[in-house]
KEZA-684022 format. One line per 5 residues: for each residue x, y, z of N, C-alpha, C. Coordinates in steps of 0.1 Angstrom, whole numbers. Layout:
<fimis>
X:Y:Z:X:Y:Z:X:Y:Z | ...;
</fimis>
This chain:
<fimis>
403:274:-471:398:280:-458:387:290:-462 | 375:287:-458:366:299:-457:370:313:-458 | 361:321:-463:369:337:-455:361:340:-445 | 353:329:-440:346:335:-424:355:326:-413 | 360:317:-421:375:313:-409:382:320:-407;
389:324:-394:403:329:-392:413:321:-391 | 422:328:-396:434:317:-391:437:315:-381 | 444:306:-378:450:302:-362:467:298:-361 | 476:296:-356:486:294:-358:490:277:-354 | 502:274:-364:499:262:-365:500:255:-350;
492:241:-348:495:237:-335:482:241:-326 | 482:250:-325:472:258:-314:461:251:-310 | 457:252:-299:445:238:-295:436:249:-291 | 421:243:-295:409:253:-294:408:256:-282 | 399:269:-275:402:271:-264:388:269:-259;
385:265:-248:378:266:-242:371:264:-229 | 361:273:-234:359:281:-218:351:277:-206 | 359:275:-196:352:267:-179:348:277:-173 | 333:272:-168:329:279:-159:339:288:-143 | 333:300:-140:341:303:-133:340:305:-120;
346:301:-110:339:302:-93:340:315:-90 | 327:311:-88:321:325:-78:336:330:-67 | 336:342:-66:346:349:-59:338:356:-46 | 345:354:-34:335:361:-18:338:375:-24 | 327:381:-20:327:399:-22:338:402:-14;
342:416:-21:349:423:-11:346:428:1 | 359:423:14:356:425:25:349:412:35 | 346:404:28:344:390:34:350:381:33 | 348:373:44:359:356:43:352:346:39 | 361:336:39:352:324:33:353:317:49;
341:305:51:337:305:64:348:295:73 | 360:291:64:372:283:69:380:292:78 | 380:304:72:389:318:76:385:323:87 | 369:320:88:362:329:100:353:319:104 | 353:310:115:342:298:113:332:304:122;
335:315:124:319:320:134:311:330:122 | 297:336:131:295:341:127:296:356:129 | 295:363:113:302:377:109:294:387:120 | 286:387:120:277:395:134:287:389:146 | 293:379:155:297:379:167:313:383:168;
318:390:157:330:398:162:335:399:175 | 324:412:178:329:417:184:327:407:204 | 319:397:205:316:387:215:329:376:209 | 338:378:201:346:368:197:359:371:202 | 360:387:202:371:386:205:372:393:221;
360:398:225:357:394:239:363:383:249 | 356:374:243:363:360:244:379:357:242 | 384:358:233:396:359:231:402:363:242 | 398:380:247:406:388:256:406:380:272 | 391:374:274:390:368:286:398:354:287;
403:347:276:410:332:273:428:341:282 | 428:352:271:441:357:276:442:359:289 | 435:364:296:436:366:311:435:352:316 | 428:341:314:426:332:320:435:329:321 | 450:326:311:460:319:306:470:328:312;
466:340:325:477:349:326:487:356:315 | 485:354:301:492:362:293:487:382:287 | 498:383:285:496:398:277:485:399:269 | 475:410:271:463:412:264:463:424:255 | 463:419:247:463:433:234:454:432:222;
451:437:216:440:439:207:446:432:189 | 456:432:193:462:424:183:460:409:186 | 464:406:197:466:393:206:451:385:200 | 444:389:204:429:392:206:425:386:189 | 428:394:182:422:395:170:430:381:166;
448:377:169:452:364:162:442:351:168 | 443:356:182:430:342:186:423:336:182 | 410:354:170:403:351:169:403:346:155 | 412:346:150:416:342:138:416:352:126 | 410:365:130:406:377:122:422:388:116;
422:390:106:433:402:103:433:415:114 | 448:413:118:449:422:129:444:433:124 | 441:440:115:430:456:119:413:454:119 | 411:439:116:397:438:117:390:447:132 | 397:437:143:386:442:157:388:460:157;
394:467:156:397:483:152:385:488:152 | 374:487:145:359:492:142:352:492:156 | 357:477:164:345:479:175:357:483:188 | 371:478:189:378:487:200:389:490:194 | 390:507:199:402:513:189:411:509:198;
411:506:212:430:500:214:426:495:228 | 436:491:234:435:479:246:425:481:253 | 424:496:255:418:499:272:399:498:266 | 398:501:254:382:496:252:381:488:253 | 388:473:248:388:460:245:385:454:265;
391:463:271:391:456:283:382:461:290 | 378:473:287:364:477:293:354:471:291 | 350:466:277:346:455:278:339:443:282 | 350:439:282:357:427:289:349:425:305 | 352:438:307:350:442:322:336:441:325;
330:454:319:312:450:314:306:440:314 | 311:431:301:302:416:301:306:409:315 | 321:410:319:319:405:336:310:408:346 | 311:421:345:300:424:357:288:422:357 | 282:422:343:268:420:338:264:400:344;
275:394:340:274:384:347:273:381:360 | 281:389:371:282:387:380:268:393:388 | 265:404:382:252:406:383:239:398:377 | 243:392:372:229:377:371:232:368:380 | 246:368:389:242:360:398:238:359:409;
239:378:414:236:381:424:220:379:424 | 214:387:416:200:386:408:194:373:415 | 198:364:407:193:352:407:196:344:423 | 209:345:431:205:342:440:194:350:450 | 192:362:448:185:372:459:171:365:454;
163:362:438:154:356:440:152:345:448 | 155:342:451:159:327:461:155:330:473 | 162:341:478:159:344:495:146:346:497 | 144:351:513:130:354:517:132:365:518 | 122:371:508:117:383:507:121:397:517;
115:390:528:106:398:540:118:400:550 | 131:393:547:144:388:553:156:395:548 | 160:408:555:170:413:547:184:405:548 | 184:398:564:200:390:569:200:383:553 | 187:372:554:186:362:546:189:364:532;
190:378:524:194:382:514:208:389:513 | 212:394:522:226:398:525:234:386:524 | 229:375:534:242:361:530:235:360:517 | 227:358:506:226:351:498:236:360:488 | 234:370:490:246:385:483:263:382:483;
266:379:494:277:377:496:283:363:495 | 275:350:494:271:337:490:275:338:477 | 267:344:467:267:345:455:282:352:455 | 284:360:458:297:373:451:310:360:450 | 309:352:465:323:345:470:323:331:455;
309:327:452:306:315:444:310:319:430 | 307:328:430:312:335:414:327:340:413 | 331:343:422:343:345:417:352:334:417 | 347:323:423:362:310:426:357:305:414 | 341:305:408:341:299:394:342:305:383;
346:321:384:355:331:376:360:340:379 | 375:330:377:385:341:386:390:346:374 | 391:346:363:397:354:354:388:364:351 | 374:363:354:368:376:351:365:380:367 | 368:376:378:371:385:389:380:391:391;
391:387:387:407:396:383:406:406:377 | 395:404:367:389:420:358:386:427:366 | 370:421:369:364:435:377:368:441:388 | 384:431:398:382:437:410:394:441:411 | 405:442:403:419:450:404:421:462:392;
432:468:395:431:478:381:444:468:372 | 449:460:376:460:456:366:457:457:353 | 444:455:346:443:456:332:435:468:330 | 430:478:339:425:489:331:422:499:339 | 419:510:336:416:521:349:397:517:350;
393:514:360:384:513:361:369:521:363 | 375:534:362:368:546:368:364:553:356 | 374:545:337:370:548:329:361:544:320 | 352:532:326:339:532:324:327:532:329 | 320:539:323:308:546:332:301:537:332;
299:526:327:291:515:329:293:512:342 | 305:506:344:312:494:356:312:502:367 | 313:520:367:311:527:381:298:524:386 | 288:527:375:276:530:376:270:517:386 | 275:508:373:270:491:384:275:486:398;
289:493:400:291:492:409:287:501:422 | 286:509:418:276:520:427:258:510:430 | 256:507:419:242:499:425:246:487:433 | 253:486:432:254:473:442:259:474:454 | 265:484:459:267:490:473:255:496:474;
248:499:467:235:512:473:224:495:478 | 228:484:466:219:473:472:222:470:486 | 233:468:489:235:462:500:236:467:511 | 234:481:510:231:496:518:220:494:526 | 208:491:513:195:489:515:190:479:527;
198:465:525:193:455:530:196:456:548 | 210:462:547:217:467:561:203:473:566 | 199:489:559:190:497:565:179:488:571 | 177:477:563:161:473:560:163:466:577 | 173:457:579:182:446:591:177:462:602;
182:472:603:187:482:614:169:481:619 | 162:485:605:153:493:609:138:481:615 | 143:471:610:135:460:618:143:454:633 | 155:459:636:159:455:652:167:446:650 | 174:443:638:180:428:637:193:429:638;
203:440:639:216:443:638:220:446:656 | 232:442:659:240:443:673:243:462:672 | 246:465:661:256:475:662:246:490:650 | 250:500:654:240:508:647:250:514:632 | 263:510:631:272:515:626:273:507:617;
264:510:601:260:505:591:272:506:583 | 276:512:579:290:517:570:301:506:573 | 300:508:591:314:497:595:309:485:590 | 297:481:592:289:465:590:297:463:571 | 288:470:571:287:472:553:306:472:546;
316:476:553:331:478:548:335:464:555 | 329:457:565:334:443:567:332:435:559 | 318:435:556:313:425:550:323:425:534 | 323:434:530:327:438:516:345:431:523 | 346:435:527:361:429:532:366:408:534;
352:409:538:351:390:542:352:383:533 | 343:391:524:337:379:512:345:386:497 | 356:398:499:370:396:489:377:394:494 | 383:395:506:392:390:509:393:374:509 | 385:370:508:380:349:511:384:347:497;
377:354:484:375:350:476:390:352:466 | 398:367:473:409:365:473:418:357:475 | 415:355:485:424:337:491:422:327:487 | 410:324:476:412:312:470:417:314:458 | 418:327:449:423:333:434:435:330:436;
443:331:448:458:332:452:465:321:458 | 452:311:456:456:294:463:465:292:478 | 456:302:487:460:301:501:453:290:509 | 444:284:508:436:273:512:443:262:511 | 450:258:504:457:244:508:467:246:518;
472:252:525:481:257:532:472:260:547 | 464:262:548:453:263:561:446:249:559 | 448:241:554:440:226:553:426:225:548 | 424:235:542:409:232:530:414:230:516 | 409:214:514:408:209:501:400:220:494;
400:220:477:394:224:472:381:220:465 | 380:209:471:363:203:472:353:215:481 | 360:218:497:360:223:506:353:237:507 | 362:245:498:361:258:494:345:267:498 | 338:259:489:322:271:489:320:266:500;
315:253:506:312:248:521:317:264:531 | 334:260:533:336:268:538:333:282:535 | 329:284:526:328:301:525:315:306:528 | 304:293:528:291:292:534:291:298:547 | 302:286:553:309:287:567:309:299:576;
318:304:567:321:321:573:313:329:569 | 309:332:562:292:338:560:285:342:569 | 284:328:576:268:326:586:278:331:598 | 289:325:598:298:335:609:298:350:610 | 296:354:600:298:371:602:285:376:602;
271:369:601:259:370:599:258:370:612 | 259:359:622:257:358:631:260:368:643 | 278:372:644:283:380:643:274:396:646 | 267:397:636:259:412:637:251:412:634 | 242:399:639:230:401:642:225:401:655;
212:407:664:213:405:675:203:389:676 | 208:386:689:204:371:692:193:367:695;
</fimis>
């Protein structure tokens, strides 16, 4: 044996050496573990929380996070405990429900405040029968005190002061029966949740409206309560 060999013991099979797989840095998944992407967290487990309500189950921030397939202390960073998770929740609701209002008032005539009032309350009753799990959000406290986000007051304050406006706009061109804007304004808000109530609670089959039927009818009563207080 050389003396630049070393020995080896007998038997021993040479070693060698395989390349080695790359390892995910710390603090990341591999994309089987998280198949979205690492920026939509926090829109993931949004989602998550609105699936739970859909499904009428318990909503928790843990819940949330198994859905989204994430280690329960992941969502922690963007909500420290239920009632952020659900504010939320609540927020992206209303933000929605506010594009719909939006978008139907584009619609109306202008120069026509009736004609944007029904399109107001048109839109409110349409959006909620085609989201009632995010109407259940924004319009009960069962999942959160609602007064503790200043977003959802704030927006909700604009949207009474909108439909304040349209009332005024109706008074002050001649077009209302009644001069008692408040009362007008607490019906209307009464017609088109309460309706919209009544279909979240599946009272319509029982009064004889299929649920084909539904928006028709809520068209229906609309132009009914329009008509109602407007003068003729």
């Amino acid at each position: 044996m050389s003396a630049r060999q070393t020995s080896k013991p007998h038997g021993s099979k040479p070693q060698v050496s395989k390349p080695q797989a790359s390892k995910p840095r710390a603090g990341r998944q591999t994309s089987e573990a998280r198949p979205y992407h690492h920026g939509d967290l926090r829109r993931v487990l949004i989602d998550a929380a609105l699936q739970l309500a859909a499904e009428g189950a318990e909503i928790s921030v843990r819940e949330a996070a198994r859905r989204a397939a994430v280690s329960p202390g992941a969502p922690f960073r963007h909500f420290p405990n239920r009632d952020a998770l659900m504010a939320a929740v609540a927020e992206e609701a209303q933000r929605r429900f506010r594009a719909e209002i939006e978008a139907s008032l584009a619609e109306a005539r202008p120069a026509d405040p009736l004609a944007r009032f029904r399109a107001f309350g048109i839109a409110y009753v349409r959006w909620a029968m085609r989201n009632p799990a995010h109407f259940e959000i924004i319009s009960t406290g069962r999942y959160f005190a609602h007064g503790s986000s200043p977003e959802l007051t704030r927006d909700n304050a604009e949207l009474v002061a909108l439909t304040e406006r349209m009332l005024a706009e109706a008074a002050a061109q001649g077009l209302l029966r009644s001069a008692d804007l408040k009362g007008i304004l607490i019906a209307g808000r009464a017609l088109i949740y309460g309706f919209a109530r009544m279909n979240l609670d599946g009272h319509f089959p029982r009064w004889g409206v299929e649920a084909g039927e539904v928006e028709r009818m809520a068209e229906a009563v609309i132009d009914l309560f329009i008509a109602g207080i407007a003068k003729p």
